[in-house]
One Martini backbone bead per residue (centre of mass of N, CA, C, O) as a GRO file, in nm:
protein
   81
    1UNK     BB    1  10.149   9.030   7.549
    2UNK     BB    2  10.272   8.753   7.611
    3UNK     BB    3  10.118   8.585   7.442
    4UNK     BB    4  10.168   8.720   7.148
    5UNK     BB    5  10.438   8.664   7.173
    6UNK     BB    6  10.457   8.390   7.173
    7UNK     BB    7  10.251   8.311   6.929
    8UNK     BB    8  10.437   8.457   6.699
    9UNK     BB    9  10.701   8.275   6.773
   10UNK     BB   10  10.612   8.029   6.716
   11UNK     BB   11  10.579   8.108   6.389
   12UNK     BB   12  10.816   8.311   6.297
   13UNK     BB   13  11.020   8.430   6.555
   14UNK     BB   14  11.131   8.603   6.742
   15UNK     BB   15  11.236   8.874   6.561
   16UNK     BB   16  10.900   8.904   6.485
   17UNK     BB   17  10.782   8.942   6.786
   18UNK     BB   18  10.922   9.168   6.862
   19UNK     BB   19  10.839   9.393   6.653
   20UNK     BB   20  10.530   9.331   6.698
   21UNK     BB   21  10.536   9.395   7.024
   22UNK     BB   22  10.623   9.696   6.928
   23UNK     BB   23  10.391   9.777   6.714
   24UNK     BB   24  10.149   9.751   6.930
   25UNK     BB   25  10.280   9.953   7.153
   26UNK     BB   26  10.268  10.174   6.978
   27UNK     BB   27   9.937  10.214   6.891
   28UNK     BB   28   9.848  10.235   7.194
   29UNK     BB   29  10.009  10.502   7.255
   30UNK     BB   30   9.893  10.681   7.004
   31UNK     BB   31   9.577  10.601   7.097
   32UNK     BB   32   9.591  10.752   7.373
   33UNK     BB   33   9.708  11.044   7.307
   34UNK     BB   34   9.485  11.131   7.047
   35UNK     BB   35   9.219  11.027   7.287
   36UNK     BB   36   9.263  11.099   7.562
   37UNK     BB   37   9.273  10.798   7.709
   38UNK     BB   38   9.249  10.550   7.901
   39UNK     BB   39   9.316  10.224   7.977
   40UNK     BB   40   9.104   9.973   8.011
   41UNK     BB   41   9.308   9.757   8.165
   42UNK     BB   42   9.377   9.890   8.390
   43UNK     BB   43   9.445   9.885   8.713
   44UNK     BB   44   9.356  10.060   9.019
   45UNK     BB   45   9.539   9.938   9.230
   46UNK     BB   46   9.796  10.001   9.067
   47UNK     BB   47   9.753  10.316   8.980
   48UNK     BB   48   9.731  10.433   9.269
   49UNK     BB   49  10.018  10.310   9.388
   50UNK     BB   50  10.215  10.499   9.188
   51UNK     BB   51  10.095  10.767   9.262
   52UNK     BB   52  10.163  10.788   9.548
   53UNK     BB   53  10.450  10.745   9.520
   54UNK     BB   54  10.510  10.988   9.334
   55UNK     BB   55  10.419  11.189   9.598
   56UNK     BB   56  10.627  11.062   9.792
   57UNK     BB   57  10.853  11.196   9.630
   58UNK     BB   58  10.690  11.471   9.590
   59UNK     BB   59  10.653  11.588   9.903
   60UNK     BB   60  10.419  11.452  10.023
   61UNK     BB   61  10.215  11.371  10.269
   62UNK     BB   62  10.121  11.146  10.478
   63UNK     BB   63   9.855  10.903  10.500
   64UNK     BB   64   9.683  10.846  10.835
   65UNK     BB   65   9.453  10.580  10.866
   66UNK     BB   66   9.094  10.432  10.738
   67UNK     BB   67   9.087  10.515  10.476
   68UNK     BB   68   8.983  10.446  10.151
   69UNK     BB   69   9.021  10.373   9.856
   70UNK     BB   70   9.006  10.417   9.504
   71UNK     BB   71   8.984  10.105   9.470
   72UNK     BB   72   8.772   9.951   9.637
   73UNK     BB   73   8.569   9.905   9.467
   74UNK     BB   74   8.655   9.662   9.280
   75UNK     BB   75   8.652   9.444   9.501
   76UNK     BB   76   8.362   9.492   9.446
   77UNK     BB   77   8.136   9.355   9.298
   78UNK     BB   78   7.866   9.537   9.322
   79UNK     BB   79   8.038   9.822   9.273
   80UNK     BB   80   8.178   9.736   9.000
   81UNK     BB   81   7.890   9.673   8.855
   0.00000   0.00000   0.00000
């Protein structure tokens, strides 16, 4: 999104760049709401990281142990492929 936004600057000036990556913004919005979709770029390890935070502010028990995370297949190469 940062790259679209420089370079729609570059040509056009701020404030075209600002509403163009406004109204960007909103058609991926429309878009997963009404496909009821997953965001296809979204990283499995940050998506895990904030649902977690999520779960221990909502008064969920905190998770002790050495067990893997939801993201570890992303880490590996081969599990990814």
């Amino acid at each position: 999104m940062h790259a679209f936004f420089v370079r729609i600057r570059a040509k056009r000036g701020h404030q075209v760049a600002a509403v163009a990556l406004a109204r960007k913004l909103t058609v991926l919005c429309w878009h997963l709401l009404t496909k009821q979709e997953d965001y296809l770029w979204a990283r499995p390890a940050l998506v895990a990281k904030k649902t977690r935070d999520m779960e221990l502010r909502a008064g969920l028990p905190q998770k002790k142990g050495n067990r893997r995370g939801p993201a570890y297949a992303y880490n590996v190469k081969e599990l990814r492929a």
